[in-house]
C-alpha positions as CSV (number, residue, x, y, z in Angstrom):
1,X,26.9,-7.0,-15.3
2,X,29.2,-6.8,-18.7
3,X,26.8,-4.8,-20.0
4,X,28.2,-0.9,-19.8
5,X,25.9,2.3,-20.0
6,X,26.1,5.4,-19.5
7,X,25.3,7.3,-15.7
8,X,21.9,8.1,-15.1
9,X,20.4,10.2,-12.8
10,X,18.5,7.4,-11.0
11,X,21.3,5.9,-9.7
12,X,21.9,9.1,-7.1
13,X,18.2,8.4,-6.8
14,X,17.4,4.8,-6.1
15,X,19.7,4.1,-3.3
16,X,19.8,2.3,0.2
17,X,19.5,5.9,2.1
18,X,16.6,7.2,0.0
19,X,15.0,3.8,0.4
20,X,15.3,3.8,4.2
21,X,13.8,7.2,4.0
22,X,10.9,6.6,2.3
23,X,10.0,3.3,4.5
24,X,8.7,5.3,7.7
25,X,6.4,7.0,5.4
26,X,4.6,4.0,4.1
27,X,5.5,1.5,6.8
28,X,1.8,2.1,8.6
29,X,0.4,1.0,5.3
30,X,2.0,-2.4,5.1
31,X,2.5,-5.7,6.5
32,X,6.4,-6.7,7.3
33,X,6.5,-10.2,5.5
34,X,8.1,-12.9,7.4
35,X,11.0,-15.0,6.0
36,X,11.5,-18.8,6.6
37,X,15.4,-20.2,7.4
38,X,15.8,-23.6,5.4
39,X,18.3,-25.7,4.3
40,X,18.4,-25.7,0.4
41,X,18.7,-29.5,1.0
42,X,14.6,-29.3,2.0
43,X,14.2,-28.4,-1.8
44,X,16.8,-30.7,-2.8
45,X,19.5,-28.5,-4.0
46,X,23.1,-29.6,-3.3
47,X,23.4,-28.0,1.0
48,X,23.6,-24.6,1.7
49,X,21.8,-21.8,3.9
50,X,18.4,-20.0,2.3
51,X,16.3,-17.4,3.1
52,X,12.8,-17.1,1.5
53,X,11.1,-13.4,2.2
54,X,7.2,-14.4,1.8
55,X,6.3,-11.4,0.2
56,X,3.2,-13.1,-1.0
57,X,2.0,-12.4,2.1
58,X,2.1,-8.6,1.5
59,X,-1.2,-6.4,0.9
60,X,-3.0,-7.8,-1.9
61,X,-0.8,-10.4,-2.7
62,X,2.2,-9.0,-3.9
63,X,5.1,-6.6,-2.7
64,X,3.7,-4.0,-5.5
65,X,1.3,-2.2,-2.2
66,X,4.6,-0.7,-1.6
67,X,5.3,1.1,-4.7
68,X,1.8,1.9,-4.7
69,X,1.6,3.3,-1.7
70,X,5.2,5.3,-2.4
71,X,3.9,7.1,-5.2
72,X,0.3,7.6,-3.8
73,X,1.9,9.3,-0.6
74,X,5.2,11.2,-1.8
75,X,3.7,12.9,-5.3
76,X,0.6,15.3,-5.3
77,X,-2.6,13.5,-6.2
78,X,-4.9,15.7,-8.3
79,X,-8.5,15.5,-7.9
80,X,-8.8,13.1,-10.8
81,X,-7.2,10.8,-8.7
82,X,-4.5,7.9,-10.5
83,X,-4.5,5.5,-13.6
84,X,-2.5,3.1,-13.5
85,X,-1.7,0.1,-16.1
86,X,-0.9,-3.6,-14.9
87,X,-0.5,-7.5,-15.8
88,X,-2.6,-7.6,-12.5
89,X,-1.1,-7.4,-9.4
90,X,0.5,-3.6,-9.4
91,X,-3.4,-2.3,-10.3
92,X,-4.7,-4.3,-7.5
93,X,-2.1,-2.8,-5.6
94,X,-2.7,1.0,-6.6
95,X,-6.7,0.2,-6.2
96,X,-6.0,-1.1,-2.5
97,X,-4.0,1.8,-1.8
98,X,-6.1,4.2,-3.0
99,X,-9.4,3.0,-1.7
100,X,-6.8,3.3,1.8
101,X,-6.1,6.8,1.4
102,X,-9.4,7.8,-0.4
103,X,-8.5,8.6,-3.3
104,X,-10.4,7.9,-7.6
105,X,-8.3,5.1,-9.5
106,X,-8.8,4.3,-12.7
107,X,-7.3,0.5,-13.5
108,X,-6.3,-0.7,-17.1
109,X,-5.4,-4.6,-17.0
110,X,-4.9,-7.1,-20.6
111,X,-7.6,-9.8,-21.0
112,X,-4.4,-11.8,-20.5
113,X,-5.5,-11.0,-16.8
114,X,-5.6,-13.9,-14.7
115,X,-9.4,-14.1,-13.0
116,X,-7.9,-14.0,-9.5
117,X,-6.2,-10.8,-10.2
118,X,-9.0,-9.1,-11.6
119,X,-11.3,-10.4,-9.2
120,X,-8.9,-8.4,-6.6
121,X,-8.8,-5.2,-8.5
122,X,-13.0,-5.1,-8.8
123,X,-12.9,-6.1,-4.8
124,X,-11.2,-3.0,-4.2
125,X,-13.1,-0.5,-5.6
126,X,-11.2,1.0,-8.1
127,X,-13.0,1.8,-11.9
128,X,-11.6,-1.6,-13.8
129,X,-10.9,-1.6,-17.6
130,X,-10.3,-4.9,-19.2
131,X,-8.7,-4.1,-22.8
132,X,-5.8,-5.4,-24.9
133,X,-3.5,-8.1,-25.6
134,X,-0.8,-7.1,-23.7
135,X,0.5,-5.3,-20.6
136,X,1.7,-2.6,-23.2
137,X,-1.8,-2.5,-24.8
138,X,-3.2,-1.8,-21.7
139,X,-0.5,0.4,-20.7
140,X,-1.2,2.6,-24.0
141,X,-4.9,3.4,-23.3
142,X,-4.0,4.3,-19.5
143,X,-1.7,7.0,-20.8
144,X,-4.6,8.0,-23.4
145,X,-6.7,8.2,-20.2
146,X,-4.4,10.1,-17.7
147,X,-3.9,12.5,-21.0
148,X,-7.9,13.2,-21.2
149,X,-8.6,13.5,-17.5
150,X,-5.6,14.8,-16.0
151,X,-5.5,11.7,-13.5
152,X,-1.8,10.8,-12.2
153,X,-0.1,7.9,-14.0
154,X,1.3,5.5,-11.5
155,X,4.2,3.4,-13.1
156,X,4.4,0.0,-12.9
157,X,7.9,0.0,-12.6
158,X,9.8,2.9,-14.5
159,X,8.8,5.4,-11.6
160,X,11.3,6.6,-9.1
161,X,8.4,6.5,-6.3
162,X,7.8,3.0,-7.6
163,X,11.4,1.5,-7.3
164,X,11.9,2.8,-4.0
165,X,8.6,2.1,-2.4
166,X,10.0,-1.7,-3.9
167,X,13.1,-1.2,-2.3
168,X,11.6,-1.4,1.6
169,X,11.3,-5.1,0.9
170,X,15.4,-5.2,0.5
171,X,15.9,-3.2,3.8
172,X,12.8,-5.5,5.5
173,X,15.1,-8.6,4.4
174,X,18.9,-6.8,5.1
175,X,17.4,-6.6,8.9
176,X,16.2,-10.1,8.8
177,X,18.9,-12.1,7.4
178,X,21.9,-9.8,7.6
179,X,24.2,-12.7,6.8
180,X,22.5,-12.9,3.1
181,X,25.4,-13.1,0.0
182,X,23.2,-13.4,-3.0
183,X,19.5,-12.4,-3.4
184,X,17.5,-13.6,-6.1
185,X,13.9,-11.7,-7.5
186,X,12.1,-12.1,-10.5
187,X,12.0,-9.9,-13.4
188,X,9.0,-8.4,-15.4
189,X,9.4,-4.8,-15.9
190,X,12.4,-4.1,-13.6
191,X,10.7,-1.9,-10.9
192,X,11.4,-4.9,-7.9
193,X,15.1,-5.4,-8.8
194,X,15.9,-2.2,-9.1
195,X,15.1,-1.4,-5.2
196,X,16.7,-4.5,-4.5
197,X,19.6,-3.4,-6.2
198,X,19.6,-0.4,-5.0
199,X,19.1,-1.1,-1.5
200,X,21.6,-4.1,-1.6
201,X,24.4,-2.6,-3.8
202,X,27.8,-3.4,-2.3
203,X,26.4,-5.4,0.1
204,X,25.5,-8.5,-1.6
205,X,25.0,-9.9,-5.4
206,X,22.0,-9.4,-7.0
207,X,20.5,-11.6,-8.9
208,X,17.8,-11.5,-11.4
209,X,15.9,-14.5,-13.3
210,X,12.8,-13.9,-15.7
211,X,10.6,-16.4,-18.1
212,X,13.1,-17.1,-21.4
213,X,9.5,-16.8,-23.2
214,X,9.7,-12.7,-22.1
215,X,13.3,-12.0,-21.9
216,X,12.5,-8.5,-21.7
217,X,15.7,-7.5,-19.5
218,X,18.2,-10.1,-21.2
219,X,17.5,-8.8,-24.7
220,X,18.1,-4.9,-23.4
221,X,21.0,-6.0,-21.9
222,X,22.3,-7.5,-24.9
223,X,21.2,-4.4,-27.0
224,X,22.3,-2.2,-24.2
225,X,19.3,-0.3,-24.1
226,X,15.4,-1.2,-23.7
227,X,13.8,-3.1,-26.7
228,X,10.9,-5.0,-27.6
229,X,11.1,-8.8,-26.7
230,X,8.8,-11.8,-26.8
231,X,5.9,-11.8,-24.4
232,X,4.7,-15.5,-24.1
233,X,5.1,-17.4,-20.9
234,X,3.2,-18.9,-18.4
235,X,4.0,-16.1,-16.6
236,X,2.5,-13.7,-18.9
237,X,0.5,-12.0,-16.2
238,X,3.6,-10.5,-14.2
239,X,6.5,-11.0,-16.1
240,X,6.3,-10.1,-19.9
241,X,5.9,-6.0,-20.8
242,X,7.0,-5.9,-24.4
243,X,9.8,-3.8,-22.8
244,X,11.7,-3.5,-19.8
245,X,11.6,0.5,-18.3
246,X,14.5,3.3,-18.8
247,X,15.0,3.8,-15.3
248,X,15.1,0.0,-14.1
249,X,17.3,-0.8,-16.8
250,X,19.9,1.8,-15.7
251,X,19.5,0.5,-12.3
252,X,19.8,-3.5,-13.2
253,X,22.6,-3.3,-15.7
254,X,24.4,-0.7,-13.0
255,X,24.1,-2.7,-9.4
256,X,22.8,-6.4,-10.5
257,X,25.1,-9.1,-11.2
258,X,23.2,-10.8,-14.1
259,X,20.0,-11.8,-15.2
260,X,19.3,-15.4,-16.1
261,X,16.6,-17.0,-18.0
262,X,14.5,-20.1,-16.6
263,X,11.9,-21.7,-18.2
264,X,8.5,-22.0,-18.3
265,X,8.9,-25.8,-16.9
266,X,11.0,-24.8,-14.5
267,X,8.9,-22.3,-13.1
268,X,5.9,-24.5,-12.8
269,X,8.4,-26.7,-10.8
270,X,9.1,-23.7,-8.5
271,X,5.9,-23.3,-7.6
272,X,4.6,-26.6,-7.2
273,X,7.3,-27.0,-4.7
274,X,7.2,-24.9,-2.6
275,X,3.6,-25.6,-2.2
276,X,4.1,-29.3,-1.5
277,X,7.7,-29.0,0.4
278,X,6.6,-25.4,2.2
279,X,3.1,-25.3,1.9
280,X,3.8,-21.9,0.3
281,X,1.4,-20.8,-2.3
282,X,2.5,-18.6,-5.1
283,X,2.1,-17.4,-8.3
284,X,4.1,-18.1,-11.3
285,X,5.7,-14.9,-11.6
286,X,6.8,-15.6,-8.1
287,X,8.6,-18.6,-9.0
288,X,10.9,-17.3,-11.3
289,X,13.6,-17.0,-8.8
290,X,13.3,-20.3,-6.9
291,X,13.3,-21.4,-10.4
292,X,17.0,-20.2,-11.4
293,X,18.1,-22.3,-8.4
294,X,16.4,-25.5,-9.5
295,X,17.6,-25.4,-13.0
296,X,21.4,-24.6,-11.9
297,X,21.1,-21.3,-13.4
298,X,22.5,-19.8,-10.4
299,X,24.4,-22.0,-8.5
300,X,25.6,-20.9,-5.0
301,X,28.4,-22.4,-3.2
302,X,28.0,-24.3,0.2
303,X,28.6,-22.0,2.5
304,X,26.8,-19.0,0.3
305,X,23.6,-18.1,2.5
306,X,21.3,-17.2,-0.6
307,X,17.9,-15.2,-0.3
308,X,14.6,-16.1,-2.1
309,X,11.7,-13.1,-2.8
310,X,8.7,-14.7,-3.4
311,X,6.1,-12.1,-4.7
312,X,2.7,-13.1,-5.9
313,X,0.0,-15.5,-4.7
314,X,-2.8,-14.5,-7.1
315,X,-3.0,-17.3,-8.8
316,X,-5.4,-20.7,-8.7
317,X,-3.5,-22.5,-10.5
318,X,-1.7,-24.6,-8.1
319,X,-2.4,-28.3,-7.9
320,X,-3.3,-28.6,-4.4
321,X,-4.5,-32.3,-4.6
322,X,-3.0,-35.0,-2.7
């Protein structure tokens, strides 16, 4: 990154040890996602090896069970149980693995809310508020809530346990395809590419890509330091907190190459691919990535073997017809 700040303490914290750590603890908890080998040709991109890590195919939807389940299982839950705030997929996440491990949640979600993620949340038990514009709205009265009851917040992203429990994907992938160069993963809040980063760092560029309706983590970068951005995309659900965390920006602007913008077009494009090239269903959000590639804002050479994450299948909005 060009952008400099100054060492923070999650660096020493966030790393590829403390990841590989933390992964036996919540490994019984998860699914390992598979990966599919492809020619980039197959989504016709100039040739060139890719890997696509199907993270979709994680717990509830999305690779957020393992933060989840990292903070659930390595801080002490008090007998108010967790609150946690979310576009979506991180409460239906913390209300899976809580109704796993018996434990209270409290979940705070924006009417922005997509139907299928909200419909997840209430299938897993957890007590389901529905309140506020935005991610941060809802965020706000979760901490008002943890405040009055004493219940544990569980991050979204800014949470050590959260980035790490994240992170496991990067060292599911590093065993997979150990010839991977560049890995590309969508940004919201940060929490995903910072234990990508941090699992990965020195061992292959990391690349970020977010909606350039919520360039939450470009506009820090240029600022260089978290600040409000624009939340409007068609990703809204996943990929738009008014800002990006303390902690994940530290980690992005210290291990990730860059972050690039795609738009919403693109994005659509993404996904509508790789359902009718892959038969791969996923939400925007989780297109974000696939979208840098198909808009040239990223583009690898020949022989560069590239990785994919694909994180989020919540979503109906796919045009399955045909």
């Amino acid at each position: 990154m060009t952008t400099q700040t100054p060492a923070s303490p999650v660096i020493d914290l966030v790393t590829r040890a403390a990841i590989e750590a933390v992964e036996p603890l919540i490994r019984p908890y998860l699914r390992v996602t598979p990966v599919i080998e492809l020619n980039r040709s197959e989504l016709g991109l100039p040739p060139g090896p890719m890997t696509i890590k199907l993270e979709q195919l994680q717990h509830t939807g999305s690779f957020k069970a393992r933060g989840a389940f990292a903070n659930l299982l390595l801080r002490k839950v008090p007998a108010a149980g967790v609150v946690a705030a979310s576009g979506g997929n991180h409460g239906a996440a913390v209300a899976y693995a809580a109704g796993v491990l018996g434990v209270p949640a409290r979940i705070f979600v924006p009417t922005v809310s997509s139907a299928a993620k909200v419909s997840r949340i209430r299938e897993y038990g957890a007590e389901l508020v529905v309140e506020g514009a935005t991610y941060s709205d809802a965020l706000a009265l979760s901490e008002q809530w943890a405040a009055d009851s004493g219940a544990l917040r569980v991050h979204a992203f800014d949470q050590v346990e959260t980035m790490l429990g994240a992170g496991t994907l990067a060292v599911e992938l590093l065993r997979q395809a150990p010839a991977v160069m560049t890995i590309l993963a969508a940004v919201g809040g940060g929490g995903l590419l910072s234990g990508i980063a941090g699992a990965y760092a020195g061992l292959a560029r990391v690349i970020g890509a977010e909606p350039d309706g919520a360039p939450t983590m470009t506009e820090a970068m240029k600022a260089g330091r978290p600040v409000d951005a624009a939340t409007g995309s068609v990703a809204v659900d996943s990929l738009a907190p008014r800002q990006v965390g303390e902690l994940t920006f530290s980690m992005i602007s210290h291990h990730a190459e860059r972050v690039v913008l795609v738009s919403d077009e693109t994005i659509v494009r993404a996904q509508q691919l790789l359902w009718d090239r892959l038969r791969v269903v996923a939400e925007p959000g989780a297109c974000a990535a696939l979208g840098a590639l198909l808009a040239g804002r990223y583009e690898p050479q020949a022989d560069e073997h590239v990785a994919v994450v694909v994180s989020g299948a919540n979503t109906t909005s796919v045009n399955f017809g045909g």
